[in-house]
C-alpha positions in Angstrom: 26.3 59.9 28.2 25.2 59.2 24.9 24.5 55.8 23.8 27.1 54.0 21.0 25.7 52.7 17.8 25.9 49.5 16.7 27.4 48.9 13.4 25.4 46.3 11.2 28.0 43.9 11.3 27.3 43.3 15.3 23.4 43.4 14.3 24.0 40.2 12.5 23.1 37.0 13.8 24.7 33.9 13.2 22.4 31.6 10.8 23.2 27.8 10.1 22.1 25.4 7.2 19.1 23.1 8.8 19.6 19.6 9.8 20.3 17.2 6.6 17.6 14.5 6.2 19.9 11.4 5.0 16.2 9.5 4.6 14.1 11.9 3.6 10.2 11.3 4.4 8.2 10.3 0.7 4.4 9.1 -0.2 3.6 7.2 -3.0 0.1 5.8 -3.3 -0.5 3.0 -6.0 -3.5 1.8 -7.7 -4.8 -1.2 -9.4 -8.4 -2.1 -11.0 -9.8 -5.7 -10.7 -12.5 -7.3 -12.4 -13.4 -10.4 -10.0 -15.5 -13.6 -11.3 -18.9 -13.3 -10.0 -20.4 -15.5 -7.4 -23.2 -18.0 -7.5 -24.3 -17.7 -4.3 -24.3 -14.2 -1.6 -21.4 -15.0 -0.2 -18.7 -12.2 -0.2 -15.3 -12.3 -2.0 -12.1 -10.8 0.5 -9.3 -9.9 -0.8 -6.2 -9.2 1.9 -3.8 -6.5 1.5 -0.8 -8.1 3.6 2.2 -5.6 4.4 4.4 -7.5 1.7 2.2 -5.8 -0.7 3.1 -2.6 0.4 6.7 -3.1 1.6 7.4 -4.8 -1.9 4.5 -2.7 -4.3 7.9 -1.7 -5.7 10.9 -3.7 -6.1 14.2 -4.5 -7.9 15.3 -7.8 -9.1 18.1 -9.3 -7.4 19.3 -11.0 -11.4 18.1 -12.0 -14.4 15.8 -15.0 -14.7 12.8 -16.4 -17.4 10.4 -18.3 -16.6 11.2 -18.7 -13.3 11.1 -17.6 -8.9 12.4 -14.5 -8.8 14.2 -12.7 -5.7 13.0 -9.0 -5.6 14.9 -6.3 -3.1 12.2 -3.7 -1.4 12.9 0.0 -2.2 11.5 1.0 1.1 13.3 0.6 4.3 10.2 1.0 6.3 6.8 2.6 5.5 3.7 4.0 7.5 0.1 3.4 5.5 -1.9 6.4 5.5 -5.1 5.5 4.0 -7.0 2.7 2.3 -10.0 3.2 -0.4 -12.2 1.4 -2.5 -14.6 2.0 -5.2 -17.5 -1.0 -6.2 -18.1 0.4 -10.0 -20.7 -1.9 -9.9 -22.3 -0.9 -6.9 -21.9 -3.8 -5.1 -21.1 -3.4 -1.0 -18.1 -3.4 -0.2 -16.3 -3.2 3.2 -12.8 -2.6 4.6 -11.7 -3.7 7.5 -8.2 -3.7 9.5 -6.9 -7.3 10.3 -6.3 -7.9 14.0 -3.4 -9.8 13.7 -0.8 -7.3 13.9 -2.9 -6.2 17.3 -2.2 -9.0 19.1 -1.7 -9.2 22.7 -3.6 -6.6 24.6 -4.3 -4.2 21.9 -7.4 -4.9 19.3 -9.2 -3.0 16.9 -11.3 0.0 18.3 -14.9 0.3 16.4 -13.3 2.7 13.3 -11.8 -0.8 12.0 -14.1 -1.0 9.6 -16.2 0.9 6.8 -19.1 -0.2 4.5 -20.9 1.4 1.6 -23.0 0.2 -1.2 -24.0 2.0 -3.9 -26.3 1.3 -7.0 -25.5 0.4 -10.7 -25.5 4.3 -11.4 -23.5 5.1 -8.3 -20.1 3.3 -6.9 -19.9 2.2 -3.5 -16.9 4.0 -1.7 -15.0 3.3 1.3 -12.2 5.0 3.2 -10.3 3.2 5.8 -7.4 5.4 7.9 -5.3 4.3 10.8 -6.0 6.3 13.8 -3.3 8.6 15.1 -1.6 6.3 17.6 -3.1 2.9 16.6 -0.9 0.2 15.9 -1.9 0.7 12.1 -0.4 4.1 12.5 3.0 3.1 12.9 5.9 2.5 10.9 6.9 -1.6 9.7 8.9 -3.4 7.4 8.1 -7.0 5.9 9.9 -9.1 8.5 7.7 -7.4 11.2 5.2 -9.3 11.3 3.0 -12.1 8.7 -0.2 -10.7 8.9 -2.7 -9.1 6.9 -2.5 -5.4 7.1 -6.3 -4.8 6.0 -9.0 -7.3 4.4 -11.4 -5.8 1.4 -14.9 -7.4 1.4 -17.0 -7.7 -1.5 -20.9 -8.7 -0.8 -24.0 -9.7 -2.9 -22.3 -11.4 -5.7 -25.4 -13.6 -6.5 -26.8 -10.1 -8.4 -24.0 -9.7 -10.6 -23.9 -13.5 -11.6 -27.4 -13.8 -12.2 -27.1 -10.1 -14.6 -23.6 -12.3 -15.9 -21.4 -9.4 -15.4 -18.1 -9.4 -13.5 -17.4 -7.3 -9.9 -15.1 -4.2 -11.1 -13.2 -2.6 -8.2 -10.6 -0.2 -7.6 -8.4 -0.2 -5.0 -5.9 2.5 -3.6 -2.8 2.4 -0.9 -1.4 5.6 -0.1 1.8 5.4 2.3 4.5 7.3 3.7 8.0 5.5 3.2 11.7 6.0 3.1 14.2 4.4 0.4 15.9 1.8 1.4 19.9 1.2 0.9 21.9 -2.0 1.8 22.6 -1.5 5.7 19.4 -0.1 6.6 17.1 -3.3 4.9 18.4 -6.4 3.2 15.7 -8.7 3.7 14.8 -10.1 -0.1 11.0 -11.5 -0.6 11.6 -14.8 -2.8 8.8 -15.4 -5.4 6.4 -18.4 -5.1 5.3 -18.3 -9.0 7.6 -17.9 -11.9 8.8 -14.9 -13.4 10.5 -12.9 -16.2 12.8 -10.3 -14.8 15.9 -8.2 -15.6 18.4 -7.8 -12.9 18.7 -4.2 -11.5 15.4 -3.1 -13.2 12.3 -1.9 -11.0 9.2 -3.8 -10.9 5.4 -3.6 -9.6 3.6 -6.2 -7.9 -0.5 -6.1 -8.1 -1.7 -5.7 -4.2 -3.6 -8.1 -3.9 -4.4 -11.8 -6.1 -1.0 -11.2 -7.6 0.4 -14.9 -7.3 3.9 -12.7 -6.4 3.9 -11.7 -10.0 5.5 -8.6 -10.9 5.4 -6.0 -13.7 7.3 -3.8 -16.0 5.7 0.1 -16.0 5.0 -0.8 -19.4 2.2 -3.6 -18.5 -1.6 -3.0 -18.9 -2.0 -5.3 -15.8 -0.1 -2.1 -13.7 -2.9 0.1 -12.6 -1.3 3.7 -11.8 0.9 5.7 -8.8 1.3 8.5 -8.0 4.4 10.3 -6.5 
């Protein structure tokens, strides 16, 4: 018996749109350059990188105010850091570390927590800090998760740059993965210690770390750079 063909309108298969992503998955890593005092003794200088900084490296201004605190509404609704990095220009060691306050309990830092370099006055000392996959640095947070520092940045032998008068220059980078934030999904607002000058409903970037809470236009030299 021979064998019916099928017409091409049975040979087609039924294809649906994929699944809508209401929060769509983003990374943004932002970038500032400091020039610290120098020391007078070898102590090291740390600077902390709390998860404010990144949960509020971009915000909006809850209303207008000069001259004074400030209440700034995150764009994120949660974000996930993906790497830290640091250059010494001057050569200086440097050191990152992951803070162990946010591994509290019976989970603490495993021996990749930290990273050191030091380089020379020709060559910039470099470190990369990234959370293992599965660590608690790995996951996802917003700024009412927890108070603690999310990394600490270490800056050694600042006796040689006093003693040659010249300042520590050194750049810092935070890449992350986040998701914009809308009203029901985050409404916690971070309330500035310091005085500001802000517009209401503009955007504005605060300096990672020895900001004061200080926040900037995109049109301010102190802004460092990002990048989508």
């Amino acid at each position: 018996m021979p064998r019916m063909k099928r017409s091409a309108r049975q040979d087609q298969r039924i294809s649906y749109p994929p699944p809508y992503r209401a929060k769509p998955l983003q990374s943004m890593t932002v970038g500032w350059q400091y020039s610290f005092p120098t020391g007078t003794s070898s102590g090291g200088l740390t600077a902390a990188v709390d998860y404010a900084d990144l949960m509020f490296a971009v915000a909006a201004a809850g209303g207008t105010v000069a001259a004074a605190t400030a209440t700034m509404h995150s764009l994120f609704q949660s974000v996930r850091i993906r790497r830290v990095e640091a250059w010494g220009l001057n050569g200086v060691p440097i050191t990152i570390s992951w803070s162990s306050g946010p591994s509290a309990g019976i989970y603490v830092p495993g021996p990749d927590s930290t990273v050191t370099d030091s380089g020379t006055s020709v060559r910039p000392s470099h470190v990369v800090l990234k959370p293992q996959k599965g660590s608690i640095q790995d996951n996802w947070y917003q700024f009412n998760s927890t108070a603690s520092n999310l990394c600490v940045l270490t800056i050694n032998n600042l006796a040689a740059n006093a003693a040659a008068g010249s300042a520590v220059l050194v750049i810092l980078r935070c890449k992350f993965d986040f998701v914009l934030n809308d009203a029901l999904a985050y409404s916690t607002a971070f309330s500035t210690s310091n005085v500001n000058t802000v517009t209401g409903g503009l955007l504005y970037w605060r300096i990672l770390v020895t900001s004061g809470n200080n926040w900037f236009p995109e049109s301010s030299p102190a802004l460092g750079q990002y990048f989508p």
